[in-house]
N, CA and C atoms as a LAMMPS dump frame, in Angstrom:
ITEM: TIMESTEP
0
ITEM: NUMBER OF ATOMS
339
ITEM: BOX BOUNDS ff ff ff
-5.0000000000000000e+02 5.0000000000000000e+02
-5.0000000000000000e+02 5.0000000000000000e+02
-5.0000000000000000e+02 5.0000000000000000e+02
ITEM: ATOMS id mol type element x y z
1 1 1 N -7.976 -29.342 10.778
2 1 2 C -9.109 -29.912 10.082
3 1 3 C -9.979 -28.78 9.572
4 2 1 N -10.342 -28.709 8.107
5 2 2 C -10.976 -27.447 7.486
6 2 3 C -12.617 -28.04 8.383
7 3 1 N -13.221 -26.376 8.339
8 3 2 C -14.905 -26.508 8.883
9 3 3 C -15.614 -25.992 7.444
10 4 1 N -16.318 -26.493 6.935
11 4 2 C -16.969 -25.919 5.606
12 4 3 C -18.231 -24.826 6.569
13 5 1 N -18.482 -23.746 5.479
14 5 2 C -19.287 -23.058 6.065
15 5 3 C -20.096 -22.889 4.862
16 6 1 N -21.394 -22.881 5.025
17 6 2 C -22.67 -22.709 4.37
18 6 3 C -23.072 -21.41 3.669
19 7 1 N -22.693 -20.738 5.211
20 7 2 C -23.757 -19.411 4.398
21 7 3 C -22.584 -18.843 5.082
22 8 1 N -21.505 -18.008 4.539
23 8 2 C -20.673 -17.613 4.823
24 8 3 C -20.936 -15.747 5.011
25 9 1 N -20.631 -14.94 5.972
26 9 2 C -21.322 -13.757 5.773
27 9 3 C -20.101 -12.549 5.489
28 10 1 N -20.66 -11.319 4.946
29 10 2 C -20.067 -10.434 4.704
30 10 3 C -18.712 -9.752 5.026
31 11 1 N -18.931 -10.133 6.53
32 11 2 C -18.097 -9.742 7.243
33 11 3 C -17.239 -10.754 8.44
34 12 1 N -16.403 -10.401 9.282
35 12 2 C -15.924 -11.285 10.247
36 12 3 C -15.398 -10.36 11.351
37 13 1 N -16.799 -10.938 12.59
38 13 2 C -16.702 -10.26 13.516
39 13 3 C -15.792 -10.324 14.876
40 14 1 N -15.192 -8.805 14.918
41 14 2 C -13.731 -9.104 15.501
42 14 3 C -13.476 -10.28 17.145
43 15 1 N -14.623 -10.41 17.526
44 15 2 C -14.07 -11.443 18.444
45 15 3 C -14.198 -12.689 17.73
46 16 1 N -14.124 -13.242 16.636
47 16 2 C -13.875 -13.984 15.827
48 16 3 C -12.116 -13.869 15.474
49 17 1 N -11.573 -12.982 15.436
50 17 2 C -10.377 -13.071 15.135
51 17 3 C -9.183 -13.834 16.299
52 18 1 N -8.459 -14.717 16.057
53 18 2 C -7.752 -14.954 16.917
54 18 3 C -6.212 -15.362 16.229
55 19 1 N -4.85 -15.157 16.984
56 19 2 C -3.908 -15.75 16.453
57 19 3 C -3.174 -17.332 17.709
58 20 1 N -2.356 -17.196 17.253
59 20 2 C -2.15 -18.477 18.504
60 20 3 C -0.186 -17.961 19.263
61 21 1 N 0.15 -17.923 19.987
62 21 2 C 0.516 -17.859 20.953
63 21 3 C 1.513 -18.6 20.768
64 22 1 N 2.737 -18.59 21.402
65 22 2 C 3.834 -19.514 21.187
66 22 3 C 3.638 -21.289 21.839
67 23 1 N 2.857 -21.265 23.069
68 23 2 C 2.299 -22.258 23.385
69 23 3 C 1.083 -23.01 22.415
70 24 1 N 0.509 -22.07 21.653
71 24 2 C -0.379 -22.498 20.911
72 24 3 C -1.689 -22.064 20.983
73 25 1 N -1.999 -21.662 22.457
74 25 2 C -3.204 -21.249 22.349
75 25 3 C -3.538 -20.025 21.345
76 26 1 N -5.001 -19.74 21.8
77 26 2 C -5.551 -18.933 21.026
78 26 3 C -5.4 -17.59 21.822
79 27 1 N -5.211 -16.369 20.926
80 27 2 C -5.099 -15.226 22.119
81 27 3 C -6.001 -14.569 20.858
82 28 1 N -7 -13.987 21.599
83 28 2 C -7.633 -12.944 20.602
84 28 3 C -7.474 -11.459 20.362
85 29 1 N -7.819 -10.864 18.804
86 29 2 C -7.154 -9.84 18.908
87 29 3 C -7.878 -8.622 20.093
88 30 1 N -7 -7.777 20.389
89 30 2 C -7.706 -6.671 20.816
90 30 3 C -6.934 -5.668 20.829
91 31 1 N -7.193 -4.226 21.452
92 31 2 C -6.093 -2.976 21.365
93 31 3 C -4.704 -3.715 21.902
94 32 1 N -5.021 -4.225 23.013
95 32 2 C -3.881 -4.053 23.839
96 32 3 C -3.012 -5.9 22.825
97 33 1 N -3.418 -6.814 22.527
98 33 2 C -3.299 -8.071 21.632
99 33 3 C -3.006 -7.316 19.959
100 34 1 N -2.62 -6.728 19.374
101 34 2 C -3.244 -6.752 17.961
102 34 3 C -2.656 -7.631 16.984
103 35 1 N -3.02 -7.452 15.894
104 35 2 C -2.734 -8.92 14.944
105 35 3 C -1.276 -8.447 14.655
106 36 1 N -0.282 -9.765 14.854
107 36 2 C 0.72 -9.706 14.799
108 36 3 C 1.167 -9.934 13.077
109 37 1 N 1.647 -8.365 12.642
110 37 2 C 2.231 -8.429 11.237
111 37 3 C 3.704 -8.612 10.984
112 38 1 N 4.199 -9.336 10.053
113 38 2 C 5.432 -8.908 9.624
114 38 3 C 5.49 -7.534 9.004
115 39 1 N 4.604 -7.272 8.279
116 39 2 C 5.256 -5.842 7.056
117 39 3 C 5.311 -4.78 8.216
118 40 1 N 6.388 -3.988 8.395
119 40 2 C 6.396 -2.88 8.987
120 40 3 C 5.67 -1.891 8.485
121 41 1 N 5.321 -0.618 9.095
122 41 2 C 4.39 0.508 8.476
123 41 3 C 5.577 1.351 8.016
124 42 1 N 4.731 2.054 7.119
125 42 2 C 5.993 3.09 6.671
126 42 3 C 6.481 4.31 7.996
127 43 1 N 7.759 4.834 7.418
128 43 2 C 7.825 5.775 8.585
129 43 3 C 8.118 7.4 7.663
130 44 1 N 8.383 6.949 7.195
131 44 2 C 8.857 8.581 5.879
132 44 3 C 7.897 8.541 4.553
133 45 1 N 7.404 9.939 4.179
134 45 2 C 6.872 9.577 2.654
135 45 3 C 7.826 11.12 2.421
136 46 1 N 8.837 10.639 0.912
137 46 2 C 9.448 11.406 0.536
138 46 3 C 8.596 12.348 -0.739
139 47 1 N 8.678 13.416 -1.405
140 47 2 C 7.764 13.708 -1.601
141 47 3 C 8.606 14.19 -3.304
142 48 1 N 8.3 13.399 -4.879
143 48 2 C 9.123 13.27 -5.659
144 48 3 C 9.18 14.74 -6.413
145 49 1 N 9.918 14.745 -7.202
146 49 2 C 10.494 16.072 -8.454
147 49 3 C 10.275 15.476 -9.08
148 50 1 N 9.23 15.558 -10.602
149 50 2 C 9.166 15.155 -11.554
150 50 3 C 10.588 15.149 -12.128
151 51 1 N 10.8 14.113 -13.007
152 51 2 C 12.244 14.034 -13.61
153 51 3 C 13.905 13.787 -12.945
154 52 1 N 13.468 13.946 -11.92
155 52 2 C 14.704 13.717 -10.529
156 52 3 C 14.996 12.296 -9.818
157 53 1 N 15.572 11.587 -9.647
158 53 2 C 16.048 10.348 -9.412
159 53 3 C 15.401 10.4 -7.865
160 54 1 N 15.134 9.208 -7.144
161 54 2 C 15.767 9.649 -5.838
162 54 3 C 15.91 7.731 -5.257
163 55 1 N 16.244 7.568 -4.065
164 55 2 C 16.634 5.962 -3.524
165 55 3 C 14.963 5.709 -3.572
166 56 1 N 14.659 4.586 -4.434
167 56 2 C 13.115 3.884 -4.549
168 56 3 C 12.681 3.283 -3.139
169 57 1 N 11.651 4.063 -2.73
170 57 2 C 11.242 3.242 -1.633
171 57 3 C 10.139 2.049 -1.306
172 58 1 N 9.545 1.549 -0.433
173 58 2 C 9 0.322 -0.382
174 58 3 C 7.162 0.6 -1.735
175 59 1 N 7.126 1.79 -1.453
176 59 2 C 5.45 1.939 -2.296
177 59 3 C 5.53 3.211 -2.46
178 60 1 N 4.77 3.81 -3.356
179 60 2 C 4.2 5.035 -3.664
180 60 3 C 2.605 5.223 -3.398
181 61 1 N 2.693 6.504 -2.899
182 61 2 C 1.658 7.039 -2.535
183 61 3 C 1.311 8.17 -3.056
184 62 1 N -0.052 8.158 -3.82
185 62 2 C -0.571 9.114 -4.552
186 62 3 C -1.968 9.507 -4.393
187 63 1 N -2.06 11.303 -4.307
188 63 2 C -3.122 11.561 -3.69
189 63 3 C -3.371 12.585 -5.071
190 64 1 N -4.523 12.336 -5.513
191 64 2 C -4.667 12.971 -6.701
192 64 3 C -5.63 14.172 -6.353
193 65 1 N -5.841 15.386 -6.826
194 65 2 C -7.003 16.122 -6.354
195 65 3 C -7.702 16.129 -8.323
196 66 1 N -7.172 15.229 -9.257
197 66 2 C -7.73 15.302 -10.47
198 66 3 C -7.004 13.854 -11.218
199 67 1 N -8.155 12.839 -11.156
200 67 2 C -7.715 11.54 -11.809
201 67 3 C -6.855 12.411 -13.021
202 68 1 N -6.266 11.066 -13.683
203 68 2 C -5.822 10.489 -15.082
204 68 3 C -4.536 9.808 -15.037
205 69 1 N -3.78 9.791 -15.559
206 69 2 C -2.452 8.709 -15.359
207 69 3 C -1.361 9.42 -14.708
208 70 1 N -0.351 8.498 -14.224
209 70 2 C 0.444 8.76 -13.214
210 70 3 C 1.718 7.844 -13.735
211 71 1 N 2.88 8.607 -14.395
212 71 2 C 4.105 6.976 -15.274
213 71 3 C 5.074 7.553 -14.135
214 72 1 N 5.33 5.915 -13.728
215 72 2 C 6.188 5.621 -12.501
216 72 3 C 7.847 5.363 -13.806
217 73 1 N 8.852 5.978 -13.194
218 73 2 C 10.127 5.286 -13.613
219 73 3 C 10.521 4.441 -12.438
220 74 1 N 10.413 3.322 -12.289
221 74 2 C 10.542 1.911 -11.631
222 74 3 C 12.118 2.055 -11.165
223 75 1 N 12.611 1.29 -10.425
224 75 2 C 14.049 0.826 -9.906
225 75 3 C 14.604 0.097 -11.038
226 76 1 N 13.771 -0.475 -12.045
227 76 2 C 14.768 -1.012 -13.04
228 76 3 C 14.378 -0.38 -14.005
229 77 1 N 14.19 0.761 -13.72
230 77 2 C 14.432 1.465 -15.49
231 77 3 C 12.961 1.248 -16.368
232 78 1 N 12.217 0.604 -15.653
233 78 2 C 10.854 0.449 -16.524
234 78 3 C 9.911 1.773 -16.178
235 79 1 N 9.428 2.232 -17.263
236 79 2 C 7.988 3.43 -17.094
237 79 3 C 6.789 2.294 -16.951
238 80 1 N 6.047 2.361 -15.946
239 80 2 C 4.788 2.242 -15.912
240 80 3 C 3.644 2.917 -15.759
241 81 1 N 2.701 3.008 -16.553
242 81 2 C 1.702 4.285 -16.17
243 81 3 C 0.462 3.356 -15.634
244 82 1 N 0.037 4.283 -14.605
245 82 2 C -1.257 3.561 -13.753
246 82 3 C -2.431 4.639 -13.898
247 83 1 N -3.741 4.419 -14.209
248 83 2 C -4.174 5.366 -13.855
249 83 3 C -4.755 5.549 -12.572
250 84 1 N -4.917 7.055 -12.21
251 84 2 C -5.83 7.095 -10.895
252 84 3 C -6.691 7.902 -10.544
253 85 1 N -7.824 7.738 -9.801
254 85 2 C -8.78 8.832 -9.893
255 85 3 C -8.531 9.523 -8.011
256 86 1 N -9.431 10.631 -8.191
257 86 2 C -8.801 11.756 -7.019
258 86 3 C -9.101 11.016 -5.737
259 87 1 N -8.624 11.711 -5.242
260 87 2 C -8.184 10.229 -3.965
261 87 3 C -7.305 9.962 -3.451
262 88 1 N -6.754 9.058 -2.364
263 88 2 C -5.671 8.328 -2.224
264 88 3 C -5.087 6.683 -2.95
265 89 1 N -3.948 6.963 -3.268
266 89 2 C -3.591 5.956 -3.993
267 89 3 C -2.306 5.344 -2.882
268 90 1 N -2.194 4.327 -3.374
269 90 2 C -0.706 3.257 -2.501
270 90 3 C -0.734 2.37 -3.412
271 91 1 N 0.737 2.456 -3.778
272 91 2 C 0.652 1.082 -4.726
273 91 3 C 2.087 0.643 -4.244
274 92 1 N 2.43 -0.521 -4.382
275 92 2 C 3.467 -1.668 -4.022
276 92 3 C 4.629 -1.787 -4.8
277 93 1 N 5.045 -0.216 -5.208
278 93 2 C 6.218 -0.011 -6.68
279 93 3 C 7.558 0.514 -5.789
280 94 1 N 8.456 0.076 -5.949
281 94 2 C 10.016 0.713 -6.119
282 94 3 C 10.123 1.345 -7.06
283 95 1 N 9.812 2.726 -7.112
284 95 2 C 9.671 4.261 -7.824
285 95 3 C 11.128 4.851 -7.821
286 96 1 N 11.531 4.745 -8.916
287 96 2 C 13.15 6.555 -8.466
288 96 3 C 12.458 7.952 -9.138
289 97 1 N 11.184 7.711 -9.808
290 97 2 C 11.006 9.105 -10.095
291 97 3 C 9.458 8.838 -10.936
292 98 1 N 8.748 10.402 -11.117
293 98 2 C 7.911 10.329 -12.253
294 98 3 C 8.178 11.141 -13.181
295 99 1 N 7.615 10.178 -14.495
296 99 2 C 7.669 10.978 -16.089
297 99 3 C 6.593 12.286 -16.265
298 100 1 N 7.114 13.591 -16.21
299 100 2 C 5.935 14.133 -16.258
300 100 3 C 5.545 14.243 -17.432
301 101 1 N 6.206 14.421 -18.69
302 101 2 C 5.621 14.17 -20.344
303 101 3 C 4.425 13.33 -20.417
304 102 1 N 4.242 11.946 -19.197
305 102 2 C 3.459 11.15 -19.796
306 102 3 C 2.003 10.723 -18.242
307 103 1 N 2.642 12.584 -17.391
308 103 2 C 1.328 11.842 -16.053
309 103 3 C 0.532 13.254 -16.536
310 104 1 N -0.773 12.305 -16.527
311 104 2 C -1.838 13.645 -16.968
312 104 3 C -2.29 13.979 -15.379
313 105 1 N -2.278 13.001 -14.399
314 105 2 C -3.297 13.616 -13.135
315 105 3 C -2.39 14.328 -12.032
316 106 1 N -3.409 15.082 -11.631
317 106 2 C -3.181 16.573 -10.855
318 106 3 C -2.706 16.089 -9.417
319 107 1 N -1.614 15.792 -9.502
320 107 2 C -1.422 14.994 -7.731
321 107 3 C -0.341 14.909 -7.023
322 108 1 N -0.064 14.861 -5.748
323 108 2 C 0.965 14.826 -5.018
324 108 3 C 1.825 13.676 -4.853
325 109 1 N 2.731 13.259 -5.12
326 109 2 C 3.34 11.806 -5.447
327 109 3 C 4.655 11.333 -4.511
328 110 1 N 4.641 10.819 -3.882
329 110 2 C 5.798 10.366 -2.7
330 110 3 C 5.883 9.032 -2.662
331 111 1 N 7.389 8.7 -2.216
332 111 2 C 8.101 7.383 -2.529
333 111 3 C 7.623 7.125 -0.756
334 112 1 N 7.128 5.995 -0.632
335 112 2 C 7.204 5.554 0.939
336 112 3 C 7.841 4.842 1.776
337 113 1 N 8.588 4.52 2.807
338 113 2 C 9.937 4.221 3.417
339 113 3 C 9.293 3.723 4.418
């Protein structure tokens, strides 16, 4: 049964979080409880050759020390260019490589596994 909430706030405070239990109850999160995910974490970040193929992994991760664009060659053969500013980037792409003709930003670029 939905609860409507009024004044709904910013945030949601963690003993507020709970999942339920194979019996059903409620078990709340904590260190030793934590929220039970499917997506595994990555365990490898391979680290690319402009122009070099390699097996596309689950996301790319890009750490720029100088925004501007970044063209992914995709698992199917598509270029996409994203831009990004300095920072850390993660994005949700099956990468085999980058175009460097067409990435202007200054950055370290790895396929993530």
């Amino acid at each position: 049964m939905p609860i409507n909430t009024d004044a709904p706030g910013g945030f949601v405070p963690r003993a507020a979080l709970n999942f339920a239990a194979l019996d059903g109850s409620a078990v709340a999160v904590t260190p030793d409880d934590p929220m039970p995910m499917r997506e595994r974490s990555y365990r490898r970040a391979t680290p690319f050759v402009a122009g070099v193929d390699q097996s596309p992994g689950r996301a790319v991760a890009i750490v720029a020390t100088r925004g501007g664009n970044v063209a992914l060659r995709l698992a199917s053969d598509t270029v996409l260019t994203v831009p990004v500013a300095a920072g850390l980037t993660i994005l949700p792409f099956e990468a085999k490589t980058i175009v460097a003709g067409e990435t202007t930003a200054v950055a370290a670029v790895s396929n993530l596994d």
